[in-house]
C-alpha positions as CSV (number, residue, x, y, z in Angstrom):
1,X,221.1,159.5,36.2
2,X,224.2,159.8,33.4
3,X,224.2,159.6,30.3
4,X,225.8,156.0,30.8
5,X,223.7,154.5,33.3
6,X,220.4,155.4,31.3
7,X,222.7,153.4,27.8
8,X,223.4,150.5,29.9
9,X,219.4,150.2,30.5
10,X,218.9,150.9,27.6
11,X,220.9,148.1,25.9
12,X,219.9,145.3,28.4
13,X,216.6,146.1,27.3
14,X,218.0,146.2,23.6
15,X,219.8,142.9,24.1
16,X,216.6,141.2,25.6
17,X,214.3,142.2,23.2
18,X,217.0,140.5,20.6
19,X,216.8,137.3,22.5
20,X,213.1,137.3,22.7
21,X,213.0,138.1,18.4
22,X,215.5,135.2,17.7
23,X,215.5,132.8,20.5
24,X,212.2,132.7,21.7
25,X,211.7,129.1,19.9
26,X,214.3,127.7,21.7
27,X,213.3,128.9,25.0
28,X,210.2,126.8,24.4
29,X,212.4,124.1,23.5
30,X,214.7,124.2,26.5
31,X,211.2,124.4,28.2
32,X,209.8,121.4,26.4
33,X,212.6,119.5,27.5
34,X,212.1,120.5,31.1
35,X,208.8,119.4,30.9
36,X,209.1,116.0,29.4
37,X,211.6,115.4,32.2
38,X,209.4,116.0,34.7
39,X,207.1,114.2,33.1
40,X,208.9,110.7,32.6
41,X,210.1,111.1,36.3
42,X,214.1,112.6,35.0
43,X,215.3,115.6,36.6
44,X,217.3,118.3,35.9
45,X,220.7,119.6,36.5
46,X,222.4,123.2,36.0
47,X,225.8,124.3,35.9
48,X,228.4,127.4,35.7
49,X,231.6,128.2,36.7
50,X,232.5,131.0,38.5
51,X,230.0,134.0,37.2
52,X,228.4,131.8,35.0
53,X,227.4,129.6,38.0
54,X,225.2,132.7,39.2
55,X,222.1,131.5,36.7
56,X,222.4,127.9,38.2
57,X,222.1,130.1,41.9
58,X,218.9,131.9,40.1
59,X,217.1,128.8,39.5
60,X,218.1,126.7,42.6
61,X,215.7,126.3,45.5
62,X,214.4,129.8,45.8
63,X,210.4,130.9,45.4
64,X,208.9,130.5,42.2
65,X,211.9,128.4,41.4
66,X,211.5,124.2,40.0
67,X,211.7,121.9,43.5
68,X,213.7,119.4,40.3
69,X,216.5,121.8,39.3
70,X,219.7,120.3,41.1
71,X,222.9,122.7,41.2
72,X,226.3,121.5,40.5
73,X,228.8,123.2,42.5
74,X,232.2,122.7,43.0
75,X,234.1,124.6,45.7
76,X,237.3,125.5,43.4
77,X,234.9,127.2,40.9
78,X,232.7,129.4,42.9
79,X,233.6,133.0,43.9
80,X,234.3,132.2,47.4
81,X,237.1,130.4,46.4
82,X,240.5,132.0,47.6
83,X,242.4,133.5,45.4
84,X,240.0,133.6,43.5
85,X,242.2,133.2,40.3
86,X,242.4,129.3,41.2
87,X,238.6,129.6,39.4
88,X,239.9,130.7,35.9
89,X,242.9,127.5,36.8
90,X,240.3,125.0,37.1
91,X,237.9,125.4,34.7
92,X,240.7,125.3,32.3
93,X,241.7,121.9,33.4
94,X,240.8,119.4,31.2
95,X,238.9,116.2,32.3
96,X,238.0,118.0,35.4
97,X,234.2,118.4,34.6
98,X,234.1,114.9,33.8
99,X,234.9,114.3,37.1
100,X,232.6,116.7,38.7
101,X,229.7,115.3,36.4
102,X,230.8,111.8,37.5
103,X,230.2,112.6,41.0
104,X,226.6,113.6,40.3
105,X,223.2,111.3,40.1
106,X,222.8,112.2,36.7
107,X,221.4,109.4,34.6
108,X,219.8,109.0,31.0
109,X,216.9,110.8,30.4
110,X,217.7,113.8,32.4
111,X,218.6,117.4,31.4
112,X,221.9,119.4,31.7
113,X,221.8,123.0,31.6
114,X,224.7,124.6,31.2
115,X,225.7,128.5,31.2
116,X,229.4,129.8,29.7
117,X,229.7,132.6,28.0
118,X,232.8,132.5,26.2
119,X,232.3,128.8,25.8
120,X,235.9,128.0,25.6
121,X,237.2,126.5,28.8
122,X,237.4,122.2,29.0
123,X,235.2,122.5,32.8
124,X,232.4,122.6,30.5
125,X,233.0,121.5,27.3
126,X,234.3,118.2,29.3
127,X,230.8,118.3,31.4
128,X,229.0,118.6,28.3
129,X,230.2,115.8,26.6
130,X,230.5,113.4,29.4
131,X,226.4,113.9,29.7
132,X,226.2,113.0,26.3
133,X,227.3,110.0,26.8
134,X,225.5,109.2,29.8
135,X,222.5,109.6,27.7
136,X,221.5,113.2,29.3
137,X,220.3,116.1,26.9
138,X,222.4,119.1,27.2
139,X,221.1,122.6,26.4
140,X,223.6,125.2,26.6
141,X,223.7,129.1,27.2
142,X,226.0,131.3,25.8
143,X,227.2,133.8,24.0
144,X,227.8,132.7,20.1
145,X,229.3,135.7,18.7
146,X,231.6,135.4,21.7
147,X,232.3,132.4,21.4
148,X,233.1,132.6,17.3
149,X,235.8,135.1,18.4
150,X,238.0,133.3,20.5
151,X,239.5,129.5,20.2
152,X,238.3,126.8,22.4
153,X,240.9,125.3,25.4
154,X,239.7,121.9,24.8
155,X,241.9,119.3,23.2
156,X,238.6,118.6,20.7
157,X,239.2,122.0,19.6
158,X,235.1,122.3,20.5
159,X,233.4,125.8,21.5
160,X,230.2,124.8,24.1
161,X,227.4,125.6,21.5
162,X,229.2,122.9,19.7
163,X,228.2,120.4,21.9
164,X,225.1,120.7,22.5
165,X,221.6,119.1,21.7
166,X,220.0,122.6,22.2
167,X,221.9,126.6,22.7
168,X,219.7,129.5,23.6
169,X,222.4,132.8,22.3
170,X,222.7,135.4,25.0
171,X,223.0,137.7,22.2
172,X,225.7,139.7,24.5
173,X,228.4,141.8,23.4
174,X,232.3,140.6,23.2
175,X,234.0,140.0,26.3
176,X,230.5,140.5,28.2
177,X,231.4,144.0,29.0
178,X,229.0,146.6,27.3
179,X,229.5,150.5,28.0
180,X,232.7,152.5,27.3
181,X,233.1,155.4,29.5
182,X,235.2,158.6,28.0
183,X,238.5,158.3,29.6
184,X,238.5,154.4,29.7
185,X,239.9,151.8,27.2
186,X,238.0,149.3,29.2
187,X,234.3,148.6,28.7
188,X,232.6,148.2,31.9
189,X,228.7,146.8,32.8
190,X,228.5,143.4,32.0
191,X,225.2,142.6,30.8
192,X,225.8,137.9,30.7
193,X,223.9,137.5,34.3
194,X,220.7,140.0,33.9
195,X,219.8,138.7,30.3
196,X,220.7,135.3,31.2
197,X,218.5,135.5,34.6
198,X,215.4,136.7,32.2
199,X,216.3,133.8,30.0
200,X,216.1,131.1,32.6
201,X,212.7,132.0,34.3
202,X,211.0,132.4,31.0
203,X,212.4,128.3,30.9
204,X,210.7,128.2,34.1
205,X,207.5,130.0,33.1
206,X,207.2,128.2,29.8
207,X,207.8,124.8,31.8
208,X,205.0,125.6,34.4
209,X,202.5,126.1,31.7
210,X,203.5,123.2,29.8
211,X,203.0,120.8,32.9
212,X,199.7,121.7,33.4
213,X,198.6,121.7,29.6
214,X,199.7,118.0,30.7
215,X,197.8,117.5,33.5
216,X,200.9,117.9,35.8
217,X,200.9,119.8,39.1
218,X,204.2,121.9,38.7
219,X,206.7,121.3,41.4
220,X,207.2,125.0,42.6
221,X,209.1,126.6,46.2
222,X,206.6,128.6,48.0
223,X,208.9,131.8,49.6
224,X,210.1,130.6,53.1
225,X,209.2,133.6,54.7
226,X,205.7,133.4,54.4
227,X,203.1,131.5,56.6
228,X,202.4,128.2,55.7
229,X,205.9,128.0,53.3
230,X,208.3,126.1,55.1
231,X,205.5,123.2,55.3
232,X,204.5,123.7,51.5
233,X,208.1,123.4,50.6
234,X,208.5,120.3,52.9
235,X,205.6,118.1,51.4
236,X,207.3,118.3,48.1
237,X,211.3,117.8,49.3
238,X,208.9,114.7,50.5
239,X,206.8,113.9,47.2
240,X,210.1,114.7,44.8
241,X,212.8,113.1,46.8
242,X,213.8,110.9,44.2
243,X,214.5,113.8,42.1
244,X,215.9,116.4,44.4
245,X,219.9,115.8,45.5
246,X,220.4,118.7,46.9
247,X,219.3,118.2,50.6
């Protein structure tokens, strides 16, 4: 293994020891939220564009994943999309994440997630604010020191973590990238979508336990690929369905 491969392991493990120290307590508040949610029969929606839509991806319908964790996609911002450039077009247009929200069942008293790391581009400042008024809570990942570094693209002049009820910090490095390789003015090995990833299942973890302090059987996928799964997963498409808009 180089002498670079080892650092970059090394500093994911730095940067998510840093997020446990400083943002543990509002993991546990993101998860709090969750749970109440769940609890007074809301659900809860996640969002990204582009790479950022990859931790909305890690939380959506998979095992050990919440049954009430709805994505929001949108064709023009995921990495399918050809040429791919049109995704660093769109989520620069303003008003267009109002217009994706718009399109969703969210209502008052549910929960927005929503992952940028930069924080700067309208797609989600605009999203943001538009659940706002719709009465949603919004908690927002992202990358603060980032974000303090560069100016927002929004005509409110807003950053994300500014609009938001709750921000968990990625504690990342600028730009995302992390290792500089000798011979390189780039930095390569973003670090954004492993730390985030660890950051959304401890949500998940800490949202399991709370339900069940209450009383509440957690709504949780069973893996499809073992016996007895597909069924398991069925009953509670079935017992959530108000909930679930993803089908």
């Amino acid at each position: 293994m180089s002498k670079y491969v080892e650092g970059y392991f090394n500093h994911v493990k730095e940067i998510t020891d840093k997020v446990y120290k400083s943002q543990k307590e509002n993991i546990d508040k993101a998860a709090e939220l969750f749970a109440e949610t769940i609890e007074g029969g809301g659900t809860i929606y996640a969002f990204g564009a582009s790479h950022a839509g990859i931790l909305t991806e890690e939380l959506f319908y998979r095992t050990g994943g919440l049954a009430l964790i709805n994505p929001i996609f949108n064709p023009t911002l995921m990495l399918n999309t050809r040429p791919v450039t049109l995704t660093s077009q769109m989520e620069r247009l303003e008003g267009f994440g109002t217009e994706i929200l718009k399109s969703t069942n969210i209502k008052k008293g549910d929960v927005l997630l929503i992952h940028s790391v930069s924080g700067r581009n309208p797609v989600s400042i605009d999203m943001a604010l538009e659940a706002k008024k719709l009465g949603a809570k919004v908690i927002v990942i992202s990358n603060i020191d980032y974000s303090k570094k560069v100016t927002s693209r929004h005509s409110s002049k807003k950053l994300l973590y500014e609009t938001e009820d709750l921000v968990i910090d990625n504690c990342g490095d600028f730009e995302d990238s992390s290792t500089l390789i000798e011979g390189m003015e780039q930095k390569v090995g973003p670090t954004s979508t492993a730390v985030g990833a660890v950051i959304v299942n401890s949500i998940v973890i800490s949202v399991v336990e709370k339900l069940l302090e209450k009383g509440i059987t957690p709504p949780v996928f069973h893996s499809a690929n073992v016996d007895g799964g597909d069924e398991f997963n069925t009953k509670l498409f079935e017992e959530y369905r108000s909930g679930i808009f993803y089908q």
